[in-house]
Each structure stands twice: as C-alpha cells, then as structure tokens.
C-alpha positions as CSV (number, residue, x, y, z in Angstrom):
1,X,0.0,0.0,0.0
2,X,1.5,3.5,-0.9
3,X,2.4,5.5,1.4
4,X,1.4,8.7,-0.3
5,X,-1.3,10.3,-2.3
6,X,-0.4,11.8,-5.4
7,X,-0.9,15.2,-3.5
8,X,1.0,14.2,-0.4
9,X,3.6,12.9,-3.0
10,X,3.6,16.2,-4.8
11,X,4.0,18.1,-1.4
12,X,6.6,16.2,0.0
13,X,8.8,16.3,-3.4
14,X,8.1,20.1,-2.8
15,X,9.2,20.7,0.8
16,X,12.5,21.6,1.7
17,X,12.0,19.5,5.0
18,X,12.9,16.5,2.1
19,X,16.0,17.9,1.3
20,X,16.9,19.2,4.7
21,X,16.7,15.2,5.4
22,X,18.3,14.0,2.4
23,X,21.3,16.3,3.9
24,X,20.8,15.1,7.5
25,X,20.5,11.6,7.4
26,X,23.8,10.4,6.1
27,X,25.5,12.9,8.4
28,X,23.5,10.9,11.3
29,X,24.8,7.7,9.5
30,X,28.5,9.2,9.5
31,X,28.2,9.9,13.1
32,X,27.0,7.0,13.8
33,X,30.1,4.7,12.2
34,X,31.9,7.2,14.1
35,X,30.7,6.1,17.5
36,X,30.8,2.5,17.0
37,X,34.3,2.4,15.8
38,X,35.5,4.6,19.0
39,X,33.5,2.9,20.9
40,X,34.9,-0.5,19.3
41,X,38.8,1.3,19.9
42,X,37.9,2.4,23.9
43,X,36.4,-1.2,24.3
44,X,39.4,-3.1,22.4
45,X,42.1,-0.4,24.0
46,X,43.3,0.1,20.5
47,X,44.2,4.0,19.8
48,X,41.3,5.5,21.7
49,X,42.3,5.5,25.8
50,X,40.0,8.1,26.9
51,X,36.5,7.6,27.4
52,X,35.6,11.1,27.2
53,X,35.1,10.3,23.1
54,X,32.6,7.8,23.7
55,X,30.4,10.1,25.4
56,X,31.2,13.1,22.6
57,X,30.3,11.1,20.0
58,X,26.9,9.8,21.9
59,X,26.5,13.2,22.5
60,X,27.1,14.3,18.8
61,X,24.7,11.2,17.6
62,X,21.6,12.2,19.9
63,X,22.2,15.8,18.6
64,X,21.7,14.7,15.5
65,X,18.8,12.5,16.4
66,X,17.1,15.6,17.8
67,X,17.8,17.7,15.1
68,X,16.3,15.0,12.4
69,X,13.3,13.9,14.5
70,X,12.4,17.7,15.2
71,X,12.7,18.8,11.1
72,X,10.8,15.6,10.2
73,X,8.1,17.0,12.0
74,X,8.4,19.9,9.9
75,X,8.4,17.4,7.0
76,X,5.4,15.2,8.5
77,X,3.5,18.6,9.2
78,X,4.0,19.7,5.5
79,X,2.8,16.5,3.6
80,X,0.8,15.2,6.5
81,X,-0.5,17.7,8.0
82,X,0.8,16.8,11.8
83,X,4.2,17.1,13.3
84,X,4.2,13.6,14.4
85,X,3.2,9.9,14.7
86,X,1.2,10.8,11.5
87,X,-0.1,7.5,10.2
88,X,1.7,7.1,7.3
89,X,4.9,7.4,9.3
90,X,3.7,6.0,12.5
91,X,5.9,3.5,13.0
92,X,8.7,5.4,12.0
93,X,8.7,8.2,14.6
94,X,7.9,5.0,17.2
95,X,10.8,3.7,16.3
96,X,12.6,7.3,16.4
97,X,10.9,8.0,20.0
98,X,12.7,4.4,21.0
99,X,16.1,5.9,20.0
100,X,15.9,9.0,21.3
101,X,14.9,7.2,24.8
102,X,18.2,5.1,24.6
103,X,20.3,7.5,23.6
104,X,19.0,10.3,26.4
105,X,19.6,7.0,28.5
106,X,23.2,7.6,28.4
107,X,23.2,11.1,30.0
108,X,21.0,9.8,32.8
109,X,23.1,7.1,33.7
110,X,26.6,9.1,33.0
111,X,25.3,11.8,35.4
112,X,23.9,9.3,38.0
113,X,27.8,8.1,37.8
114,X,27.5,4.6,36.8
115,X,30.5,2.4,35.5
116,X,32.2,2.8,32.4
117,X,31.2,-0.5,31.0
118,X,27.4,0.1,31.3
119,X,27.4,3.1,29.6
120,X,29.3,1.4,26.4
121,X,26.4,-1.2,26.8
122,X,24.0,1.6,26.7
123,X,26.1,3.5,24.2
124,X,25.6,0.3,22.1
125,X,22.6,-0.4,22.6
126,X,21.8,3.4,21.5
127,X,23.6,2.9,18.1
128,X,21.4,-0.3,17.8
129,X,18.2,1.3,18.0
130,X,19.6,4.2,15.2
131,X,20.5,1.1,13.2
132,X,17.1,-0.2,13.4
133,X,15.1,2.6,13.0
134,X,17.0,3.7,9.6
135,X,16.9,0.2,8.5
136,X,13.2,1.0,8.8
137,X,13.3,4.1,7.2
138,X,15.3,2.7,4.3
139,X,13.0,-0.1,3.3
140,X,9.8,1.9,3.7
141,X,11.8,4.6,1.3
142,X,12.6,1.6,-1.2
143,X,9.2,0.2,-0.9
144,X,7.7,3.7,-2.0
145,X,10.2,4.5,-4.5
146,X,8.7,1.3,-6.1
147,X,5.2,2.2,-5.8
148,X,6.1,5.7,-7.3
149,X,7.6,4.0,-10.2
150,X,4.5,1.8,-10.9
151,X,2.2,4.6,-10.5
152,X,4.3,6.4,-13.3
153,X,4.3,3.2,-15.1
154,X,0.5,3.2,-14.6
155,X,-0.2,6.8,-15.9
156,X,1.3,6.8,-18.5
C-alpha cells in the first residue's frame, strides 16, 4: 500500500523539509560509524584510551537525532498535516521516539555516575536502536520509490 497520495507525494517532493533530510541523514549515518568504531577502539584499547570520546560522540549522535526527529516534524507537518506519529509514518517516529529514549539513557546514567562498561552497553545499545530505525526508514523509502515508479508506469 503506498504510502502517499499523489498530493502528499507532490508536497513532499516540494518541501524543503525533504531535502533538509536527504542532507541530515547520512550525516547521522557518519556519526554513527563514528561512534561504534571509538566505541569498538575504547572497548578493544586500541588507539582510543580516553572515554571522554565515547560520550562526545553519543553526544554528537543524539544531537543529531534531535535535530532530524524535530525537522521531520516539519516534513510530516507539511505532507501530512501533523508534526508527528502521522499514520503514514507512525511507525517510523515509534521507532525514532525508542532511540531518542536510549540514547538520552546515556546522560541519565553518565550523570547518576554509573561504570564505564554500562554506559558502552547503553552507548551500544543506542547505536542499535539508530540502526534499526534507519533500516526502517530505508526499506519503507525503497518500498515507496517502487510504488512511485509503478504509479508512473500506470499513468502513463
């Protein structure tokens, strides 16, 4: 089942918000690499001996979580006509909502003081729940761009 109507589909291939994600996300995706493989380094005690970098790069990630889950709502509020948990991207912005719980997880559990080894769990576990929810993302975007290309098909 598409995902869009033709005028939803026209609006959202309209909206800067589109772009502003096509920019974001593989920044996100590039931060994320980043994290796991210090992360990976701290963990393995290759190169990286300072855990400060696992908490700047979690930090740097969940910036960039906020930053897409608050201009998708400007996206989803464009085409959909809500800011969030629209139903065409419901599950989406669940899965978002999961993330950004994990990753604000770390900060609550850095500043309670916990070990060092339970926040690279968590850390973890935060790039987990970006790698799921953009896995999402990405099939529901490959699913649509087939639908688009068989309503072309259709129309013409």
């Amino acid at each position: 089942m598409p995902r869009y109507t033709p005028e939803q589909l026209e609006r959202r291939n309209a909206s800067v918000w589109t772009t502003v994600q096509g920019i974001l996300a593989p920044i996100q995706f590039v931060m994320f690499l980043a994290g796991l493989t210090i992360t990976w380094l701290y963990k393995s005690d290759i190169w990286i001996h300072d855990f400060y970098w696992i908490t700047f790069f979690v930090t740097m990630k969940t910036l960039m979580l906020v930053l897409i889950f608050v201009t998708g709502g400007f996206f989803e509020k464009e085409v959909f006509g809500q800011f969030a948990f629209a139903p065409e991207f419901f599950w989406e912005d669940f899965g978002s909502a999961i993330a950004m719980i994990v990753h604000l997880s770390y900060f609550i559990l850095f500043f309670m003081g916990l070990d060092e080894e339970l926040l690279i769990s968590t850390a973890l576990l935060a790039y987990l729940s970006y790698l799921v929810n953009a896995a999402q993302f990405v099939i529901r975007l490959l699913l649509e761009k087939h639908n688009e290309k068989k309503l072309k098909q259709q129309r013409g």
